[in-house]
N, C-alpha and C positions, 0 to 999 in steps of 0.2 A: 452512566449507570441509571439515572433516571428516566432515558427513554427508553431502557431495557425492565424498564419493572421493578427499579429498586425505590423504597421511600426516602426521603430527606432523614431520619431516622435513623435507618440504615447507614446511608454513606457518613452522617456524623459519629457512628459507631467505630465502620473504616477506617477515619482521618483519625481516629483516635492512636488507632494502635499503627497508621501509614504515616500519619503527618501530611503535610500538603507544600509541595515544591515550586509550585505555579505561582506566578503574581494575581493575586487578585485586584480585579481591573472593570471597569466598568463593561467594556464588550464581555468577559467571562462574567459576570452578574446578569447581564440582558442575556446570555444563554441562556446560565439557569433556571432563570423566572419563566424564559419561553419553554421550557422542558418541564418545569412543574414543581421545580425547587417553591418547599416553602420558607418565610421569614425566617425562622429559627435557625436555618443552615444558613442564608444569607447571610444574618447578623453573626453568626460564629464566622465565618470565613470573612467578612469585614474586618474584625474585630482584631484578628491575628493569632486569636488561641491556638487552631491547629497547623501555623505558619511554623516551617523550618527554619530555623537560625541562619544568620550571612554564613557562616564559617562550616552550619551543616551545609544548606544550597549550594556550597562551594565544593563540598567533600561531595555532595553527591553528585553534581558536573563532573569533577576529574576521575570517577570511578566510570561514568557513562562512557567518556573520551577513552578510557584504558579500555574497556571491555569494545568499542567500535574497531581500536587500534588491533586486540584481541583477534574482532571477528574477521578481519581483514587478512588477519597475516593466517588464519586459520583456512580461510577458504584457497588463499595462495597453495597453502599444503597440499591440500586435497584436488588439485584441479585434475588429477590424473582418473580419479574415479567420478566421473561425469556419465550422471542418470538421465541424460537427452544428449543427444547426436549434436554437434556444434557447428552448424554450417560454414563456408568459408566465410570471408569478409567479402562484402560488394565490392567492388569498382565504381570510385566516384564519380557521381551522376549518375548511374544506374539504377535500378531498383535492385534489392536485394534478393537472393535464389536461395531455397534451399541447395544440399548435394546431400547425398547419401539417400538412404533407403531408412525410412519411418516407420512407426507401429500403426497403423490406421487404428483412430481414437483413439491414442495413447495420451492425448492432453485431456479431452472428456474424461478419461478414465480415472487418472489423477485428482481431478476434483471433484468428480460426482459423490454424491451424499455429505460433503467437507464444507458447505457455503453457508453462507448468511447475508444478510440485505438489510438496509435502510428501510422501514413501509411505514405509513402513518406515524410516524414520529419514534419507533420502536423498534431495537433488532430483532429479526425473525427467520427463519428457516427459508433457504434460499429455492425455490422449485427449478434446479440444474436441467430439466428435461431440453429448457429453451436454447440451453449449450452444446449440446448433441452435435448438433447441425454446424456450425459454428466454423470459421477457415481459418480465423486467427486468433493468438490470444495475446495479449499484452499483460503482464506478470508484472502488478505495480510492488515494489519492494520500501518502507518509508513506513516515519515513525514520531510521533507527536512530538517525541523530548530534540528531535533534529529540529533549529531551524531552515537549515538548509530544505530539508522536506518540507516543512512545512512553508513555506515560500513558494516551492513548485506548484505542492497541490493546486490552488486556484487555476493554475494553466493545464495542468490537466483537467481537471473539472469542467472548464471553458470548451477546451479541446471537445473531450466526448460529448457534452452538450450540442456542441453543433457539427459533429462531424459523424456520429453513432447512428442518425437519425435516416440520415443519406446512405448510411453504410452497415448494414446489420450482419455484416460477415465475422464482425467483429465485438469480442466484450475484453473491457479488461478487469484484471481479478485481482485483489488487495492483498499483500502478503506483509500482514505487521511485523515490524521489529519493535513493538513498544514492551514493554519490562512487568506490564500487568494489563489482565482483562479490561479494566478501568480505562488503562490510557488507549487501548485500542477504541471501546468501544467511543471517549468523551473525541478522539482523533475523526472517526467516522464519520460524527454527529456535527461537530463545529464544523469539518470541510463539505459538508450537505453531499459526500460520496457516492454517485449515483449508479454504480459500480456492485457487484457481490464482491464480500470476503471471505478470505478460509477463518471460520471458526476461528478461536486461539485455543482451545484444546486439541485441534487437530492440526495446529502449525510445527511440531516436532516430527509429525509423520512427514513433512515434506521440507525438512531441516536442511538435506541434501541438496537444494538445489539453490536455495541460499549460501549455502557455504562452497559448492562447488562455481559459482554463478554470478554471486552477489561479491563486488569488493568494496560497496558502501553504497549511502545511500544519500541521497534517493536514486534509485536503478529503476528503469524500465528492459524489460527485455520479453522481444518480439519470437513469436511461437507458432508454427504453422499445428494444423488439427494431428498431427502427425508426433508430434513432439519438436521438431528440428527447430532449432534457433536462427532465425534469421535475420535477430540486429541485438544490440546489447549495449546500454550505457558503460559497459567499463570493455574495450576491443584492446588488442596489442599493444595500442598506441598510450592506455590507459584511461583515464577515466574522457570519454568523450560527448558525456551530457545527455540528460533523457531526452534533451530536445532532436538528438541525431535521431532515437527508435522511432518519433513522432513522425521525421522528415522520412524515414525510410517505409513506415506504415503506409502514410502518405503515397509512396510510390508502388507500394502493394495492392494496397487499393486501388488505386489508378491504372495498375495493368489488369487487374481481373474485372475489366468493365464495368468498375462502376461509374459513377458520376465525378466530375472533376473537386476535388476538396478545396476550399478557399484555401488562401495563403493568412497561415495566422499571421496578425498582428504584430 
């Protein structure tokens, strides 16, 4: 929030009526100083006055867990009405194909006017023109309150840092599941996301492909400019790791001439 333009003021207004769930820690203290936090909110969130209780932080983990287990069995339901075309599964060691017949710019067209960016320390209004053009999309799904997500991001992170630079055919775009504007935007901020996101007021207009798409997180799932899906952290087999859409990107890349991608780490 405060590299969004809010004051230290501000968010102690916030904590007042939200409370604060997070450990406060010395890397969460060197954020905020680098963001612009002054003393006064430091020392209150040192202090412990707007800390939730063991027994609330407790309640409010097994309400997060219920509503994951929720969105899970909710997207199960619905896979029948699926708003992209769902390509087969590859054949391993192959690269991955779409099949069927696409909307030419039906993924541009989904997110044009809906983005936001990291720029000088601040979120800002994403200029989507540069997406237009664009063959692939990678639809990152993940969420501050997960540690599981939060674990990955750094390899993602890593990933598009050196592989985006070789490979401009491709961007990938943030689809928060966090529970308030706040934990998206401080989510963005701490993993340095070098990535556009959707808005979070405009993450209900594309709810559908979450719930049709998404059976937890953290989900990558790979998208030609057409819409078609052509790899997916959760396949028949069940959940089979963002790292398979990474190795199948990898081989997308690699058949439409680009340059050969290192072998991560």
């Amino acid at each position: 929030m405060l590299r969004s333009g809010y004051s230290s003021q501000a968010i102690l207004r916030e904590l007042s009526a939200r409370r604060f769930s997070d450990a406060f820690d010395s890397a969460m203290e060197k954020q905020l100083v680098q963001s612009g936090a002054d003393q006064s909110l430091i020392d209150a969130l040192r202090s412990g006055t707007y800390q939730l209780s063991p027994s609330e932080m407790g309640a409010v983990k097994e309400k997060l867990v219920q509503q994951e287990k929720h969105a899970v069995s909710s997207a199960e339901q619905s896979r029948e009405a699926e708003p992209l075309q769902q390509s087969a599964p590859a054949p391993a060691g192959s690269a991955p194909k779409a099949s069927g017949v696409g909307t030419p710019g039906a993924t541009y067209g989904l997110l044009k006017g809906d983005l936001i960016h990291m720029h000088q320390g601040s979120l800002s209004h994403f200029d989507d023109e540069v997406l237009e053009d664009k063959k692939f999309y990678v639809f990152f799904f993940s969420a501050n309150w997960s540690p599981e997500s939060r674990k990955f991001t750094p390899q993602l992170v890593e990933y598009y840092n050196r592989v985006a630079p070789q490979h401009p055919e491709f961007e990938v775009i943030f689809f928060s599941a966090d529970r308030s504007r706040y934990g998206m935007e401080t989510y963005i901020a701490q993993a340095n996301m070098p990535w556009p996101a959707v808005e979070y007021d405009k993450l209900a207009s594309k709810a559908a492909i979450q719930q049709n798409f998404v059976r937890g997180i953290p989900c990558l799932i790979l998208i030609d400019a057409n819409g078609r899906i052509l790899s997916n952290s959760y396949g028949t087999e069940g959940n089979l790791g963002p790292e398979k859409v990474l190795a199948d990107l990898d081989k997308v890349l690699n058949g439409n001439g680009g340059n050969a991608v290192a072998q991560r780490p």
